[in-house]
VOTOR-75149 format. One record per residue (C-alpha): residue number from 0; x, y negated, z negated; residue in one letter. Coordinates in nm, 3 decimals, always signed. Layout:
+------+---------+---------+---------+------+
| resi |    east |   north |      up | resn |
+------+---------+---------+---------+------+
|  NUM |       X |       Y |       Z |    A |
...
+------+---------+---------+---------+------+
***
This chain:
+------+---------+---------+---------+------+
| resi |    east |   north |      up | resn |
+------+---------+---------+---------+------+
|    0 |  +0.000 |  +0.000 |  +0.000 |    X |
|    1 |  +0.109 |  -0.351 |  +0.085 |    X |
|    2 |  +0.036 |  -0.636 |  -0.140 |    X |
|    3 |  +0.067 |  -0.966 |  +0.073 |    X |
|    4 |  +0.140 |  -1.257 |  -0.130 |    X |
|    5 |  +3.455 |  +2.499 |  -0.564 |    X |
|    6 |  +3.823 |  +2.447 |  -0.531 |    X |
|    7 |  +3.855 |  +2.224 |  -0.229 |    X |
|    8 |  +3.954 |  +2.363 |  +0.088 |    X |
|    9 |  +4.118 |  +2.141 |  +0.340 |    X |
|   10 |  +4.234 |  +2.169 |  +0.682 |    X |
|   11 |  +4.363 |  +1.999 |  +0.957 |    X |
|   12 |  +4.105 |  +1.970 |  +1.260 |    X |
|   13 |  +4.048 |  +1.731 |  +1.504 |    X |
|   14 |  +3.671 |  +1.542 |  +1.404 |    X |
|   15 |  +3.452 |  +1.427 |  +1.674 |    X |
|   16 |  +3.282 |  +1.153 |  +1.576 |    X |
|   17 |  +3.101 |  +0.841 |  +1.661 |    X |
|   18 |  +3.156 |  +0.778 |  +1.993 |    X |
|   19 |  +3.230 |  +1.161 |  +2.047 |    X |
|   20 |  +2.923 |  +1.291 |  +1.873 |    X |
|   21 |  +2.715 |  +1.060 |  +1.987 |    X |
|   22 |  +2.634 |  +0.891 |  +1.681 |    X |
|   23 |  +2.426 |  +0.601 |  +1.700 |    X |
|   24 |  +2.283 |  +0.301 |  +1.484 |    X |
|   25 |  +1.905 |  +0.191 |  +1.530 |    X |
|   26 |  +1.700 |  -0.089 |  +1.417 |    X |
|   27 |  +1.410 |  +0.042 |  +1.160 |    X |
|   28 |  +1.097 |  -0.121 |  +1.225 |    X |
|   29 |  +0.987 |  -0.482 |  +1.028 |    X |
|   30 |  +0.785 |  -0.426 |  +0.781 |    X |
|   31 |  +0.414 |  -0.537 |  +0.875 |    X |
|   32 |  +0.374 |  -0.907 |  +0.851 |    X |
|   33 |  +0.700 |  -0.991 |  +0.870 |    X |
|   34 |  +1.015 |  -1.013 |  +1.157 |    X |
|   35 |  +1.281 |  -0.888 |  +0.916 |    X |
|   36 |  +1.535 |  -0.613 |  +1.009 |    X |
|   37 |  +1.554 |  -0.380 |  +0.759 |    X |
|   38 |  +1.970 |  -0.403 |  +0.752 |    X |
|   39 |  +2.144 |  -0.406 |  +1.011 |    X |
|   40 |  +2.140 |  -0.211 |  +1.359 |    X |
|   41 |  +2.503 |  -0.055 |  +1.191 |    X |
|   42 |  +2.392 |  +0.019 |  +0.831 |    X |
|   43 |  +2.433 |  +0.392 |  +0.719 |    X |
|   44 |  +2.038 |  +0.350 |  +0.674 |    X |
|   45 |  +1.998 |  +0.322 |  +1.017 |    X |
|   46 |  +2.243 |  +0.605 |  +1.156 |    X |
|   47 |  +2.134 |  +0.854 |  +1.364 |    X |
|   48 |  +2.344 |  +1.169 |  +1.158 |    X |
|   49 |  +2.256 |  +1.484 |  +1.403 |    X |
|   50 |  +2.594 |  +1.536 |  +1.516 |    X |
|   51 |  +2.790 |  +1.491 |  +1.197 |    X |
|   52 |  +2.977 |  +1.798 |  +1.076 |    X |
|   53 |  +2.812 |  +2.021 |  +0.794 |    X |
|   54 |  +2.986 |  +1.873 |  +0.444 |    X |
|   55 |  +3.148 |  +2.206 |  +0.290 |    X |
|   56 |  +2.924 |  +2.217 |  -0.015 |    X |
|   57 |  +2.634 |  +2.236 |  +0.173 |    X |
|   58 |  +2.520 |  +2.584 |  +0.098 |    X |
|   59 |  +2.614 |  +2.507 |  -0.247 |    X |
|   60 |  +2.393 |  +2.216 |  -0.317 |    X |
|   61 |  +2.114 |  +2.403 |  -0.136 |    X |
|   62 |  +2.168 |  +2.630 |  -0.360 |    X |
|   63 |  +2.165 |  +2.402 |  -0.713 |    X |
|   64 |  +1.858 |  +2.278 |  -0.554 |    X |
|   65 |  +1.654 |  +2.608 |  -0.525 |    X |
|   66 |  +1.630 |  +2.545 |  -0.126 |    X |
|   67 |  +1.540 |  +2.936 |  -0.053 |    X |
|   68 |  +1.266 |  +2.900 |  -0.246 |    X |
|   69 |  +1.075 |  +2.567 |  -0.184 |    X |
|   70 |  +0.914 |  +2.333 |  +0.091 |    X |
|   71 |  +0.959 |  +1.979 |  +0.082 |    X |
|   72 |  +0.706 |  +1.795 |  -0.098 |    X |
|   73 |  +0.579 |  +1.420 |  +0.028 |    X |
|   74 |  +0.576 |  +1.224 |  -0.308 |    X |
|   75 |  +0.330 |  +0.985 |  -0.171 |    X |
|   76 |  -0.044 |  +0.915 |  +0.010 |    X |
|   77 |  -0.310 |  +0.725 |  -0.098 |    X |
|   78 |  -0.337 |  +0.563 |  -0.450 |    X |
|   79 |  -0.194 |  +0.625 |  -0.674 |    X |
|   80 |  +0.117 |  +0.833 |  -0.528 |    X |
|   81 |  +0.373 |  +0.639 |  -0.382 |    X |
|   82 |  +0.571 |  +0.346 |  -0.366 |    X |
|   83 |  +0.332 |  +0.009 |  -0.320 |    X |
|   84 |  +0.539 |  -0.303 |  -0.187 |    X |
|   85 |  +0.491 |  -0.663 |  -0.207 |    X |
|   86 |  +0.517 |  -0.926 |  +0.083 |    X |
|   87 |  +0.529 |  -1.263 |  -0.035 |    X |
|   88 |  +0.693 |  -1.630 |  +0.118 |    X |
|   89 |  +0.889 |  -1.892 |  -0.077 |    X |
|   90 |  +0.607 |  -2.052 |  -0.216 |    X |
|   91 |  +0.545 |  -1.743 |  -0.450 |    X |
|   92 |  +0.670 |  -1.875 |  -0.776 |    X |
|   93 |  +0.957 |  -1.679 |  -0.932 |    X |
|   94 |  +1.036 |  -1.592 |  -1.274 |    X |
|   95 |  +1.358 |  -1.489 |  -1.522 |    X |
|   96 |  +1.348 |  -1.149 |  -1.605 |    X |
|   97 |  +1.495 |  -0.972 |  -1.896 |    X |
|   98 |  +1.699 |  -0.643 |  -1.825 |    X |
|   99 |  +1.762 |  -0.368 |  -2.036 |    X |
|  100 |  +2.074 |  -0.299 |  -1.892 |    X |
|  101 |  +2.164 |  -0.663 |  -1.797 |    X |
|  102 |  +2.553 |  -0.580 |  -1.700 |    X |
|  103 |  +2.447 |  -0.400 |  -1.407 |    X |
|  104 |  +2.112 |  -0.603 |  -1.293 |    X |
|  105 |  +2.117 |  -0.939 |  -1.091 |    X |
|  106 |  +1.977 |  -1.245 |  -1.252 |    X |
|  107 |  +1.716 |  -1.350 |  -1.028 |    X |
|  108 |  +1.467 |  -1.538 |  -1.000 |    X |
|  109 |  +1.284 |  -1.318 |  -0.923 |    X |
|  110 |  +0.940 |  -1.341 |  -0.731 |    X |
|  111 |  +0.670 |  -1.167 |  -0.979 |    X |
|  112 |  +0.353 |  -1.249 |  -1.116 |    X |
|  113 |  -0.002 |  -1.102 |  -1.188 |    X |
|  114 |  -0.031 |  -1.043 |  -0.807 |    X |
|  115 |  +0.237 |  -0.806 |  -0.777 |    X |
|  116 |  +0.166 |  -0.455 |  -0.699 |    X |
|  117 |  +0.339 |  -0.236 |  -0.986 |    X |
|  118 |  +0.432 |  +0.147 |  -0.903 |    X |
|  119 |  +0.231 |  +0.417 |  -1.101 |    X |
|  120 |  +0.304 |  +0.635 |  -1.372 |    X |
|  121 |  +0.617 |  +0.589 |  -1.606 |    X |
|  122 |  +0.876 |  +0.416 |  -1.349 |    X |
|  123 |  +0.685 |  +0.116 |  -1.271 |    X |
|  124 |  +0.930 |  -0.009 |  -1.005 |    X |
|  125 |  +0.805 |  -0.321 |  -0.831 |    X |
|  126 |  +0.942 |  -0.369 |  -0.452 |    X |
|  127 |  +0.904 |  -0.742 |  -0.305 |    X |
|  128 |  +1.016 |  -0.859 |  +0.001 |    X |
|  129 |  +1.040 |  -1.245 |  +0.109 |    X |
|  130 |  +0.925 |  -1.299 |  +0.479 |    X |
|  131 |  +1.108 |  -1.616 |  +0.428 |    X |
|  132 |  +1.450 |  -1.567 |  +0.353 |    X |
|  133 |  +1.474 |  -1.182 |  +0.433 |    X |
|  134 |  +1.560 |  -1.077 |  +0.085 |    X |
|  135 |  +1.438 |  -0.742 |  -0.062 |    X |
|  136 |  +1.373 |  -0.758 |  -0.489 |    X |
|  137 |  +1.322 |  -0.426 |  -0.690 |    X |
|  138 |  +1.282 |  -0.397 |  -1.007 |    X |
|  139 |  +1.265 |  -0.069 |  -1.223 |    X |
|  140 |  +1.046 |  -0.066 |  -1.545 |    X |
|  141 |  +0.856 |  -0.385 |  -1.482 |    X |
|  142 |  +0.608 |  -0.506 |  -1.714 |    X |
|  143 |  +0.537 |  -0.857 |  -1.850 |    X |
|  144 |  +0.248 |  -1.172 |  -1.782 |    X |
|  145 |  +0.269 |  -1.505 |  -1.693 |    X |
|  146 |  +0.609 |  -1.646 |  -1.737 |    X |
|  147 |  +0.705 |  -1.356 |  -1.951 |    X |
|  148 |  +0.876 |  -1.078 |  -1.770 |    X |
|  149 |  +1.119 |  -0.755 |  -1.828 |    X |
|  150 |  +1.236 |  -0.470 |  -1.710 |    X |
|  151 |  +1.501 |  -0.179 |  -1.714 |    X |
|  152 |  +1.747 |  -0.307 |  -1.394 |    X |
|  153 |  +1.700 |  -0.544 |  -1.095 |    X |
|  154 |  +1.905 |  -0.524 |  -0.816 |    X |
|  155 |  +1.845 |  -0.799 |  -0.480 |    X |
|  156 |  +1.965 |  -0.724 |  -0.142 |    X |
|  157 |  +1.958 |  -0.943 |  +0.184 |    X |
|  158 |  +1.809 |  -0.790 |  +0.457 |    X |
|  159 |  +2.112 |  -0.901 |  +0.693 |    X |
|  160 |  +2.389 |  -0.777 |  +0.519 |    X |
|  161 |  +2.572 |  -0.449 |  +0.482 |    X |
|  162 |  +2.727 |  -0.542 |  +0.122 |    X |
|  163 |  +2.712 |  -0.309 |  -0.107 |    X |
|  164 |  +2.648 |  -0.353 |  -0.485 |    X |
|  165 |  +2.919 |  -0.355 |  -0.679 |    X |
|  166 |  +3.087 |  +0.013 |  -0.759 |    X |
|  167 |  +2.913 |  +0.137 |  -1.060 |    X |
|  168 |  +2.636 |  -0.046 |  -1.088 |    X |
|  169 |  +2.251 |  +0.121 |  -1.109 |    X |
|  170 |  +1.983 |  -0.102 |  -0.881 |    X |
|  171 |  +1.654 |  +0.014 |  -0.964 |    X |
|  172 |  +1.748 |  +0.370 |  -0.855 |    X |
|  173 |  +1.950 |  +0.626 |  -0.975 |    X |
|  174 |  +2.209 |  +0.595 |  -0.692 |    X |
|  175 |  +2.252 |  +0.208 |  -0.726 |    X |
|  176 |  +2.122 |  +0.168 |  -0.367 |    X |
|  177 |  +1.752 |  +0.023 |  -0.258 |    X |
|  178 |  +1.473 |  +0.162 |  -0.236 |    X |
|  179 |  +1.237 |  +0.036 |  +0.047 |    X |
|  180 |  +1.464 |  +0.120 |  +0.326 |    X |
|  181 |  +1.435 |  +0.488 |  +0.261 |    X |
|  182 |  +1.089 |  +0.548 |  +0.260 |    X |
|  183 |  +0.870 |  +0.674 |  +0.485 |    X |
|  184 |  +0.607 |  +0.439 |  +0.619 |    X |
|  185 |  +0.251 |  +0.456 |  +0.757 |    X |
|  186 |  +0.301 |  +0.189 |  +0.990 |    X |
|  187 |  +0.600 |  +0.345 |  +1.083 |    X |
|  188 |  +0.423 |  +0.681 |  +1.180 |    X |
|  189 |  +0.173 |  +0.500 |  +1.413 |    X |
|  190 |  +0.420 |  +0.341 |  +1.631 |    X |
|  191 |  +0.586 |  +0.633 |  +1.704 |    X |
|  192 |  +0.930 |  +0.640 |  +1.560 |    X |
|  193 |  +1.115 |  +0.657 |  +1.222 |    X |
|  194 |  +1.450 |  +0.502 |  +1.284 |    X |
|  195 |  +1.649 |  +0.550 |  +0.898 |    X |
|  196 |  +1.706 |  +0.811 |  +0.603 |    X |
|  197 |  +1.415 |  +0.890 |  +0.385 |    X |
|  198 |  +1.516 |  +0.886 |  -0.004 |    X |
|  199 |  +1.440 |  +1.235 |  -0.181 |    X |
|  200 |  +1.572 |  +1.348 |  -0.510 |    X |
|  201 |  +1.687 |  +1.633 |  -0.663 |    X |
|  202 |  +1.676 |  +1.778 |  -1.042 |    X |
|  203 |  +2.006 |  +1.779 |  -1.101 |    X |
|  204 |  +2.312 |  +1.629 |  -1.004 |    X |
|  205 |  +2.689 |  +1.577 |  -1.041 |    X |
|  206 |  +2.840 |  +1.334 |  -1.224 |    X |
|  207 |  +2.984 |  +1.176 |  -0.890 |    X |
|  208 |  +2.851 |  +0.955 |  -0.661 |    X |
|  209 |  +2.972 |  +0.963 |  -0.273 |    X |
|  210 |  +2.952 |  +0.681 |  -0.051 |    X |
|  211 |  +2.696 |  +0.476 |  +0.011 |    X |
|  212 |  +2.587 |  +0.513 |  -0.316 |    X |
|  213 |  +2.758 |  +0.333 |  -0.611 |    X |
|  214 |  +2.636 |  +0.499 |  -0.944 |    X |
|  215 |  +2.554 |  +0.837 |  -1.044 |    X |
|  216 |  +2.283 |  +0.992 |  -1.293 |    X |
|  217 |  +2.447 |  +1.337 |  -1.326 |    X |
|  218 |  +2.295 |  +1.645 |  -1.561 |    X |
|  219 |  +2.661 |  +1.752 |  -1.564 |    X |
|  220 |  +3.064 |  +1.750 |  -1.417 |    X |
|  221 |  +2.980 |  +2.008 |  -1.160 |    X |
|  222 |  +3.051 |  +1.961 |  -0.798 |    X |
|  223 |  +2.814 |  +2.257 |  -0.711 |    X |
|  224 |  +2.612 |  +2.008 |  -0.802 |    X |
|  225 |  +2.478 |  +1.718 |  -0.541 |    X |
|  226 |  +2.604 |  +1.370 |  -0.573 |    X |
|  227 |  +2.418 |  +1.060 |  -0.538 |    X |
|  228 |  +2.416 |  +0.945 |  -0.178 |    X |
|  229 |  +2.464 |  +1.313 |  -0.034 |    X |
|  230 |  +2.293 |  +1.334 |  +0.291 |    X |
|  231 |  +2.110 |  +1.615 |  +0.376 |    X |
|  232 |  +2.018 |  +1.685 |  +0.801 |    X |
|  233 |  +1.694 |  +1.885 |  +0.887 |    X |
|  234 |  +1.841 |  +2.137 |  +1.146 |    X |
|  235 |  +1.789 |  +2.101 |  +1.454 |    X |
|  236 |  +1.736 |  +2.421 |  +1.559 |    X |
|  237 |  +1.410 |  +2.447 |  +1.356 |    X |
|  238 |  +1.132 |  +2.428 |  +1.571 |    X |
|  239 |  +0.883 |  +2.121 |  +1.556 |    X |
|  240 |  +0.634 |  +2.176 |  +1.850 |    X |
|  241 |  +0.379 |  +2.310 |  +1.591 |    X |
|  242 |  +0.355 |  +2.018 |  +1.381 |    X |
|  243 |  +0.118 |  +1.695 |  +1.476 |    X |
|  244 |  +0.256 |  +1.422 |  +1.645 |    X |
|  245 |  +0.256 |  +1.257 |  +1.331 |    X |
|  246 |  +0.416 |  +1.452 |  +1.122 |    X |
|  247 |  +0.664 |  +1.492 |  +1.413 |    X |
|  248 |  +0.747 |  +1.202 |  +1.408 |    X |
|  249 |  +0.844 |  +1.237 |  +1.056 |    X |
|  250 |  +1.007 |  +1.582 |  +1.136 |    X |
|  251 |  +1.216 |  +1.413 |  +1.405 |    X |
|  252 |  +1.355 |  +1.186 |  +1.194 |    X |
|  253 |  +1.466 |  +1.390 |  +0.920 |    X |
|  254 |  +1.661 |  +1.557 |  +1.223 |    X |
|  255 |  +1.781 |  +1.263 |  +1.296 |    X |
|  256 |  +1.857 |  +1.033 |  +0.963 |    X |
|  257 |  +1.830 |  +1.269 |  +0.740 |    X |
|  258 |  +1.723 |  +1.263 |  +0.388 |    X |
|  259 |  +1.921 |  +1.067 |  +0.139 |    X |
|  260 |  +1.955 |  +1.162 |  -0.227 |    X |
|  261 |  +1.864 |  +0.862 |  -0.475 |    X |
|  262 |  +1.741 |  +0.958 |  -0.780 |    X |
|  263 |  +1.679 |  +1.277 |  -0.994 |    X |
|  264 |  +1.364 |  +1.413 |  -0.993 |    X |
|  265 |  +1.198 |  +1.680 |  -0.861 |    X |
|  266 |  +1.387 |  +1.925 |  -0.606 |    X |
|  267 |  +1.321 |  +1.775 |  -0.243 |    X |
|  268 |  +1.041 |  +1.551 |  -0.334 |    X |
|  269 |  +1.087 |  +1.251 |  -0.052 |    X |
|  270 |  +0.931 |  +0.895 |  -0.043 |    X |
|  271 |  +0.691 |  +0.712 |  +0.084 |    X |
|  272 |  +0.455 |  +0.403 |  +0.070 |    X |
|  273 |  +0.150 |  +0.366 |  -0.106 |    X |
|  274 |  -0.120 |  +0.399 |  +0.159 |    X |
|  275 |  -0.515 |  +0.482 |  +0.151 |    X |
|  276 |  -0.417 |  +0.537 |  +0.540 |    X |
|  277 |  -0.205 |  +0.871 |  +0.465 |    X |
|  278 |  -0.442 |  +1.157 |  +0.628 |    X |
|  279 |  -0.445 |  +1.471 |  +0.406 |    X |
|  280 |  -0.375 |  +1.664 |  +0.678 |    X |
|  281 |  -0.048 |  +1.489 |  +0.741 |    X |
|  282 |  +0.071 |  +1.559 |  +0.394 |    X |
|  283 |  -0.040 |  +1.891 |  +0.400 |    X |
|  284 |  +0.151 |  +1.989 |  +0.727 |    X |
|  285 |  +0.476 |  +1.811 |  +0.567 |    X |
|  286 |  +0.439 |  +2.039 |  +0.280 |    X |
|  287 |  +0.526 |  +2.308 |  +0.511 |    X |
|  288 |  +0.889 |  +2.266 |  +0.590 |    X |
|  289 |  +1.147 |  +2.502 |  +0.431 |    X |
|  290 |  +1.450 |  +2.344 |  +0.220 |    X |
|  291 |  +1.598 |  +2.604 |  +0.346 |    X |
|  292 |  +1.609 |  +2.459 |  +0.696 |    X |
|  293 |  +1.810 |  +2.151 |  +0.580 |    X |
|  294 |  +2.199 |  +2.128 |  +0.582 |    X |
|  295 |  +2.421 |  +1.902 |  +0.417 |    X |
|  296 |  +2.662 |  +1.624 |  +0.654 |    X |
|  297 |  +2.959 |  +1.503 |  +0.625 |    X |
|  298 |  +2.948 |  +1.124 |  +0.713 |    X |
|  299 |  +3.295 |  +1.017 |  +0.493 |    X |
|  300 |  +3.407 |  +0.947 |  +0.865 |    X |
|  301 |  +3.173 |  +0.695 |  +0.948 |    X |
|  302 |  +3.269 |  +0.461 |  +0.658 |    X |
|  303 |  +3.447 |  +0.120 |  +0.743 |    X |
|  304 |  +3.497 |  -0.016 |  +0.366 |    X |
|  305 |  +3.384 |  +0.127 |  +0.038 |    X |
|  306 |  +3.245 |  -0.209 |  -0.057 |    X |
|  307 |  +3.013 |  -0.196 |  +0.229 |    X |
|  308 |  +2.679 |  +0.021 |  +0.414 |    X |
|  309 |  +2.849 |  -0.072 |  +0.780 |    X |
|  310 |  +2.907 |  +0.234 |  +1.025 |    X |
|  311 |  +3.311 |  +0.176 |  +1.192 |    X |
|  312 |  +3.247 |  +0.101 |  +1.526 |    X |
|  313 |  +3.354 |  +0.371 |  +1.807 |    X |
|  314 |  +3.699 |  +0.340 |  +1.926 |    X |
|  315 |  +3.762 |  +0.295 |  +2.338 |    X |
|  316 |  +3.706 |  +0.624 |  +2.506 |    X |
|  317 |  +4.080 |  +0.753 |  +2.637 |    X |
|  318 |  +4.151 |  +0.593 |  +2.941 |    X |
|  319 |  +3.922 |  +0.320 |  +2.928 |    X |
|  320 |  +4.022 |  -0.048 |  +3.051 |    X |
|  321 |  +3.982 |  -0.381 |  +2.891 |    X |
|  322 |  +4.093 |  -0.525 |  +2.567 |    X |
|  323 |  +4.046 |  -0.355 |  +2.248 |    X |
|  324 |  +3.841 |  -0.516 |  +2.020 |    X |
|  325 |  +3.828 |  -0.310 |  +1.751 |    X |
|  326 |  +4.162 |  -0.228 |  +1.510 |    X |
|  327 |  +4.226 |  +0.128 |  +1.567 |    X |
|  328 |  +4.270 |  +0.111 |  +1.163 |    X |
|  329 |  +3.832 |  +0.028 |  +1.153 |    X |
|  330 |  +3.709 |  +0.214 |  +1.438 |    X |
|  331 |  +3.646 |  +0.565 |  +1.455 |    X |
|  332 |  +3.761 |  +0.807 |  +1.733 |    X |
|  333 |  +3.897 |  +1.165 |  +1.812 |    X |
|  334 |  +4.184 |  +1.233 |  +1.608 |    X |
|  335 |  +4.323 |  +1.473 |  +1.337 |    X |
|  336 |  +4.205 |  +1.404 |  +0.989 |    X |
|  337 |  +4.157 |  +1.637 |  +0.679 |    X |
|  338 |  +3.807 |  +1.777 |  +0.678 |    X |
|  339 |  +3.584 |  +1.949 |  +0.398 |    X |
|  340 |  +3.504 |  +1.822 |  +0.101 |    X |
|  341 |  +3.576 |  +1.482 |  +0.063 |    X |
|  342 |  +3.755 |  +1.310 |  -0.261 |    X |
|  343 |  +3.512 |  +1.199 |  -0.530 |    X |
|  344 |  +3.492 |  +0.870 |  -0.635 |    X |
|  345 |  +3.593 |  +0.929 |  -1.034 |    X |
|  346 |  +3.337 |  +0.963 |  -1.296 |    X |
|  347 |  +3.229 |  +0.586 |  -1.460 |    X |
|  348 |  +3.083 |  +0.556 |  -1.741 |    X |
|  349 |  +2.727 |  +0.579 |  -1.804 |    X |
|  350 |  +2.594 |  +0.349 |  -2.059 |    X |
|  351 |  +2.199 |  +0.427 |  -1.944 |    X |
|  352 |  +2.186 |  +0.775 |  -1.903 |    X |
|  353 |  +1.863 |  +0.741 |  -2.122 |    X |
|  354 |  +1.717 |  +0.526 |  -1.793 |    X |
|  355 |  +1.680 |  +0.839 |  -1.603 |    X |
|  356 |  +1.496 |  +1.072 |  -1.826 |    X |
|  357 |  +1.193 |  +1.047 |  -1.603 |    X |
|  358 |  +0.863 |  +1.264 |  -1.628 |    X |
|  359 |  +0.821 |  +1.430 |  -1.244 |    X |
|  360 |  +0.502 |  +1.418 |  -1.104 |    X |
|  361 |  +0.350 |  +1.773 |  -0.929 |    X |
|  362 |  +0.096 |  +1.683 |  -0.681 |    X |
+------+---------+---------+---------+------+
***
């Protein structure tokens, strides 16, 4: 709903990627009433990932994560499942908010008042974007009236920029990153295409966080264990034609994007808005697809800077003529590097591990 107002293994291997493989950014769609790009066309968001090498604790995650044995589950539809989100201008008044874990929140202002559409059950996060100025706000634990207003962590993110928060910091999910982007959209599903990662979660996870993610929730040290930010690739091999062309679309895109872990929860519960407009039978059909069809990627080779969501651009293809605008240092191409599992960022610490006790709805 929309409101307006193991040990590791390495070897040495040539990687395909970018250019190689073929992968791509996109544009996700505006959201409705507005002309803001979610991020930009070469945000990690926005990466197609269906050529990116399997990550070599794939079938180990799976595993932590009970895939043999469960189908994805939609963790939205109409009221009250779902994530609502908030459209205002720069008119909407704005208000301090007190965090609970202030070190890690950004001050604000922030745009909230009685108009602003709250999530349901224990979580109560709050997403508002500004038509205006392009700016996404999310908040987690929101409550308050009038010009009194607090909640657990508040994290703000321009639309048009790939900076990432600053390493170690929470946002109002688990994995420090935002929310919107990753979820699955109504509007989205009528015109056709699904062009970004969906968020899902997963029970437990390690005490790690890989990139783009930049804090980590984790049950316990255990790289068997997924990470925050470990992307997860529907196969592509698994056949789609008996699905809707709704739900395709959906289907497509997890082929294509992926699914992004966020936030602990339940096992392979992904996101989506708040929507009266979600058929039943959509939902139902989603419920349908096998965990056990999904794989985990590598994308380490697709980073540019660990401060930042950008994709390196492709290198020039072997042989090609014209100047070279990209430092071979910042641009990815086909060349030996060390493959399987990738270092871990070290373990921070954790002063709100208490934030992410959270009750898991089964619906």
């Amino acid at each position: 709903m929309v409101r307006s107002a193991i040990g590791p293994a390495w070897l040495i291997l040539p990687l395909l990627t970018v250019l190689v493989m073929g992968v791509a950014p996109a544009e996700a769609a505006a959201p409705p009433t507005t002309s803001c790009q979610v991020f930009l066309a070469d945000n990690i968001w926005n990466t197609d990932i269906s050529a990116l090498p399997v990550h070599a604790r794939s079938a180990q995650w799976l595993g932590s994560m009970a895939a043999a044995s469960t189908n994805l589950h939609p963790d939205f539809g109409a009221p009250p499942y779902g994530f609502p989100y908030n459209i205002v201008d720069s008119t909407h008044p704005t208000v301090s908010v007190t965090f609970q874990y202030a070190s890690e929140s950004d001050p604000g202002p922030y745009p909230v008042g009685s108009d602003t559409n709250i999530e349901n059950g224990s979580d109560r996060h709050a997403l508002i974007i500004n038509r205006d100025s392009c700016t996404l706000y999310e908040l987690f634990a929101l409550s308050g009236s009038g010009s009194s207003w607090s909640a657990g962590s508040g994290a703000i993110f321009p639309l048009g920029s790939d900076a990432l928060r600053p390493l170690g910091w929470t946002s109002a999910d688990a994995a420090g990153l935002p929310i919107f982007p990753g979820l699955v959209r109504w509007d989205e599903v009528q015109a056709g295409a699904i062009k970004h990662a969906i968020r899902f979660t997963a029970q437990q996870s390690d005490q790690s966080f890989l990139w783009p993610a930049r804090h980590q929730a984790g049950t316990a040290a255990n790289p068997a264990l997924p990470p925050m930010g470990a992307r997860f690739r529907l196969k592509g091999t698994y056949d789609i034609s008996h699905f809707s062309p709704q739900a395709q679309v959906i289907v497509l895109a997890m082929q294509h994007y992926g699914l992004l872990l966020a936030d602990n929860g339940s096992n392979w519960f992904f996101s989506g808005t708040e929507d009266a407009a979600w058929p039943d039978s959509l939902l139902s059909e989603l419920k349908t697809i096998p965990a056990s069809q999904f794989e985990a990627v590598d994308e380490s080779a697709l980073m540019q800077s660990p401060n930042s969501a950008g994709i390196a651009p492709p290198c020039p293809s072997a042989g090609a003529t014209g100047s070279r605008s990209v430092p071979p240092r910042v641009c990815s191409c086909l060349c030996p590097v060390r493959v399987g599992a990738p270092p871990r960022l070290p373990q921070l610490p954790l002063p709100n591990q208490q934030r992410w006790l959270r009750r898991w709805r089964l619906h």
